[in-house]
N, C-alpha and C positions, 0 to 999 in steps of 0.2 A: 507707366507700365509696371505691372507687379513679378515680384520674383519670385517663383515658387520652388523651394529648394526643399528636395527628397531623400532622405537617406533610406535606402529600400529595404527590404528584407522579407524574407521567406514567406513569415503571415502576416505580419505587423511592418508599417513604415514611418518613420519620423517625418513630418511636411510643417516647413517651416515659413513662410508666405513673409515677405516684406514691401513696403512701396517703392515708391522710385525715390522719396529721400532716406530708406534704409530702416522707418517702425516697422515694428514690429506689429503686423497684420492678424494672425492667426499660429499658433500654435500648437500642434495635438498630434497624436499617436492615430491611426486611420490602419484600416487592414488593405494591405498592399491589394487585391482582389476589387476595391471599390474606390481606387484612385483617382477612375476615370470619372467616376458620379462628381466626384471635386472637382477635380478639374474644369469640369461639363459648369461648372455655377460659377465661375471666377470668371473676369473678362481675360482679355487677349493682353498675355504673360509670359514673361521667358521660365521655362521650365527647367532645373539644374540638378541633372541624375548625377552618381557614379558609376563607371562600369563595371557589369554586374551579370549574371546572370539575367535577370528580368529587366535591363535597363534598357534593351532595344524592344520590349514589346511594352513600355511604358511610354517611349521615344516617339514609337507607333500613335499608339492612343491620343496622345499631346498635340501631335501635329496635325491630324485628325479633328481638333476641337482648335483648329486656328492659334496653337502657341508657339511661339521660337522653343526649341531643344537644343540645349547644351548637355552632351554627352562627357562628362570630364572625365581622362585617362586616370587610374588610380594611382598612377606613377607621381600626376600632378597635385594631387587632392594634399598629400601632405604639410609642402611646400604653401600650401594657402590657407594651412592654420588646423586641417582636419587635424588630430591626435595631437595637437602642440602638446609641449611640456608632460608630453605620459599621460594623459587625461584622454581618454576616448571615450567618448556617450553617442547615442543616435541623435540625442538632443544639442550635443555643441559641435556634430558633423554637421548637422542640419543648419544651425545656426550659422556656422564660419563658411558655408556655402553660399547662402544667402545674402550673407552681408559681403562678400568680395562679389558673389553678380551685382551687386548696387555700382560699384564702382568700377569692374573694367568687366569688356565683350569676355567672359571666358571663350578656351576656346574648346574644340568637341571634335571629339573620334566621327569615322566617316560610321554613320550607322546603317548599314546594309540593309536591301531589298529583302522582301517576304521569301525570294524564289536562292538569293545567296544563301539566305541562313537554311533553307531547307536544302541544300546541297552539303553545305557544310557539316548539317546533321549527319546524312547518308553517309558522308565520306567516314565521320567519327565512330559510327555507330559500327560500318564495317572493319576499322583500326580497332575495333575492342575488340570483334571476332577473332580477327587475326591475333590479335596479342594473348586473347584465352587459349586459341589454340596452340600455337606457342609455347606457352609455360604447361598443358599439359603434355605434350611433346618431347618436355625437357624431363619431367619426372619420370616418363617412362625411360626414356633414357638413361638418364642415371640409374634406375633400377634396373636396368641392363647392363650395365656397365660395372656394377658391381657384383655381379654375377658373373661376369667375363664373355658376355651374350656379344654379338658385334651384328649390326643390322647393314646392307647393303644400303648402298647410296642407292636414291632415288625419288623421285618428286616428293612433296610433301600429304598429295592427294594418298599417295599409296601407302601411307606410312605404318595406318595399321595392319595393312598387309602384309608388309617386309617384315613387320614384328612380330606375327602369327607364323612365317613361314619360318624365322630363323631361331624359335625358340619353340618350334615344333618338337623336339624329344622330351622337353617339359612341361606338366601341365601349366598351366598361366594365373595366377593367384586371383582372385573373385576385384580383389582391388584396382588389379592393372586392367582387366577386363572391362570394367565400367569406366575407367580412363581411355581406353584403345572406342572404347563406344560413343564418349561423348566425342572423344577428336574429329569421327567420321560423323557425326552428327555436324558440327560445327564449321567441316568442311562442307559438307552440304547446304549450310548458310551461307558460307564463303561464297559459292558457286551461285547462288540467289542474287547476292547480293553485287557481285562480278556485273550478270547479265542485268539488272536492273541498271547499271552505272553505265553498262556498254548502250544501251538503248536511250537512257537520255542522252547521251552524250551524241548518241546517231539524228536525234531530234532537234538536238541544240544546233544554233546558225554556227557558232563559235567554233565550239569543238572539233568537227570532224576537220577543218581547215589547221587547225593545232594539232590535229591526230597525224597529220603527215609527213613533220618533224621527227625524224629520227630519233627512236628512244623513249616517246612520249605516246600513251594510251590514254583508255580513259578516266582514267584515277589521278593521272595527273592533268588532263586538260580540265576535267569537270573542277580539280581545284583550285586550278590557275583561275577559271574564269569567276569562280564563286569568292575568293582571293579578290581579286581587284574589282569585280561586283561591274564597276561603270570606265570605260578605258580613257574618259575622259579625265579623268584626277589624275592622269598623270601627265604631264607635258613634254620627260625624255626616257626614254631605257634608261638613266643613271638614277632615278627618282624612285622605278620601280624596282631597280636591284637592290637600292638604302634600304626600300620598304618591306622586300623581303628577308632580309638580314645578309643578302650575298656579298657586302660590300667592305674591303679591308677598315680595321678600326683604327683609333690612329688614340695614345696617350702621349703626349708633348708638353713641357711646360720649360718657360725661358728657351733656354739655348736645347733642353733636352729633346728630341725630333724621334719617336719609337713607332714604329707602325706595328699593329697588332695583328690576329687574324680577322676573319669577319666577324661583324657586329652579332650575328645570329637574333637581329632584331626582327618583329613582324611570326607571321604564322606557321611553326615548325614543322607542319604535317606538310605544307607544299614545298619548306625549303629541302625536308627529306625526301620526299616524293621527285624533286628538279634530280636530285643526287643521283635517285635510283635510275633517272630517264638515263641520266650524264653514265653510269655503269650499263646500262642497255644498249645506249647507243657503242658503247666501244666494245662489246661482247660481240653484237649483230652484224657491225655496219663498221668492221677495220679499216677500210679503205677509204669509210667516208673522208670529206677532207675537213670537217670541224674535229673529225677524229685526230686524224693526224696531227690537225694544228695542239690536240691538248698533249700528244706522245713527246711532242716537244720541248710542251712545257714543263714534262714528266721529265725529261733529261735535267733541266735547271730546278727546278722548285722538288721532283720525288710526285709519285704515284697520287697521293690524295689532296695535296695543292691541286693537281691537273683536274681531278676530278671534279673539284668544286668551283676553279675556274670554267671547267665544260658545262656547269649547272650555269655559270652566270650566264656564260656565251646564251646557251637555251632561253633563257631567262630572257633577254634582250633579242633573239629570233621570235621566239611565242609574240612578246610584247606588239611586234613590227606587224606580224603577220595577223593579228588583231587589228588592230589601227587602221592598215592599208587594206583591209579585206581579200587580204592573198594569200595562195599556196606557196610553201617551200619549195624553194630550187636553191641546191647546192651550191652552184657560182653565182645564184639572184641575176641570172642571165634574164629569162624567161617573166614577164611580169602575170600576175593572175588577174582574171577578169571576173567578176560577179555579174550572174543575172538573175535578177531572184535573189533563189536560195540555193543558185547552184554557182560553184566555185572551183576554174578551170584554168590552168597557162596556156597561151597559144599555142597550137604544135601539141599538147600532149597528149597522152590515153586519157581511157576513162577515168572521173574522178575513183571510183571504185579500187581502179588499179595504182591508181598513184597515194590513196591512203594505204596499199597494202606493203607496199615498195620500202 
């Protein structure tokens, strides 16, 4: 079997091709865009990307023309000779890839489904929205605030309207003007791109069964599920909290024994997303009783330990209620029954009503 090791890039990719006792087969610069043509004329080869950008739609194509794909973490690439000794080239990344596939299985990232990463996109593309509108948001502000302008609370839809009504005895500078315009443009995408997210998510089998956890829409179901992609990798709720970063870190050496906070390993946009469910849930739902149990934890540990213990807890209910193809109940009294595509506990209302509840 031949080892076909890739350092990718933009327009151009290093491919470094060895046998299975480690010559050196083929050597040359290829335009990343016509990898697959290579590919397509070598026989059946382990393929060894880094992760990249382009390294899961390479991953694609590879497996496609019948080759094993090794996806290596970047984290790992070092430690197996990439950039030793300050020397980094595309040509001795390529090289020291290749020659370590000769000799042990590397190992490789879970490379996600056509339909995960197109979620994933959505969720990102709508976190840039937000974030632009945001930072203009904040200049308006501050340019009111050094004016001594003071704008009433209220949603963030309304904003440039609070700012029109309270700065009404002054004209509005042609600057702040095309700011207040784009913000409501931008919320107008926001809003696009909301119901776009609420509608897969109505479609998805997964989802609406995760929407009726307390705290949790669809911005964070659609990421939980595009997140773990297939629920099969994982075999407990402890595996899936490592994997999202929920899970205390721990520095120890000899006798010294330090537990840290969480690792904040794994995908930030879903471990923030758990957080904001974990703050919804104890805004909405006081009474509920995973609430309670974090007010508790808020007496021992303080307010934002609790909080992110509440994202674990979630974290490991989502998990469950995937797995077992059931709805939430509170005391887990009640077990859920699947027919179909439809997803009910004995004894309850409509599903309609109990995703509202």
């Amino acid at each position: 079997m031949e080892h076909v090791a890739i350092d990718l890039g933009g327009g151009e990719s290093q491919v470094c091709i060895r046998s299975e006792k480690g010559e050196v087969l083929l050597e040359r610069k290829v335009s990343t865009s016509s990898l697959a043509s290579l590919l397509k004329r070598r026989p059946s080869s382990r393929v060894v990307v880094e992760t990249c950008a382009e390294a899961f739609h390479v991953a694609d194509a590879a497996r496609q023309l019948g080759h094993e794909v090794r996806v290596v973490p970047a984290t790992l690439v070092r430690t197996l000779g990439v950039g030793a000794r300050g020397v980094k080239t595309d040509e001795r990344d390529a090289r020291a890839l290749s020659e370590v596939s000769t000799r042990i299985d590397l190992p490789s990232v879970h490379v996600p489904s056509q339909e995960a990463r197109e979620r994933k996109s959505l969720c990102g593309m709508r976190d840039g929205l937000v974030a632009s509108r945001t930072m203009l948001i904040n200049t308006v502000r501050g340019w009111m605030r050094g004016r001594m302008i003071k704008v009433r609370t209220g949603k963030t839809e309304t904003f440039s309207a609070r700012v029109v009504q309270s700065a009404d005895k002054i004209e509005l500078p042609a600057y702040v003007r095309r700011q207040l315009q784009s913000i409501e443009q931008l919320t107008g995408h926001i809003l696009e791109a909301d119901k776009e997210l609420e509608a897969l998510a109505k479609k998805d089998l997964t989802c609406p069964r995760l929407m009726t956890v307390p705290g949790v829409g669809p911005v964070t179901a659609i990421r939980f599920v595009a997140a773990l992609d297939q629920i099969t990798r994982f075999a407990t709720v402890a595996q899936v909290q490592s994997y999202l970063g929920l899970t205390p870190g721990e520095n120890s050496s000899s006798e010294r024994k330090r537990r840290t906070g969480i690792t904040k390993a794994g995908p930030p946009a879903l471990r923030a997303s758990l957080v904001q469910a974990a703050w919804a849930a104890r805004r909405a739902r006081g009474k509920h009783p995973m609430v309670l149990w974090s007010l508790e934890v808020e007496k021992r540990r303080g307010k934002h330990v609790a909080i992110v213990a509440l994202a674990r807890k979630l974290t490991a209910i989502l998990f469950a209620i995937w797995r077992d193809g059931t709805l939430y109940s509170p005391n887990n009294q009640q077990p859920a029954h699947c027919t179909g595509t439809e997803y009910r506990p004995k004894n309850a209302p409509p599903a309609e009503a109990v995703m509202r509840a």
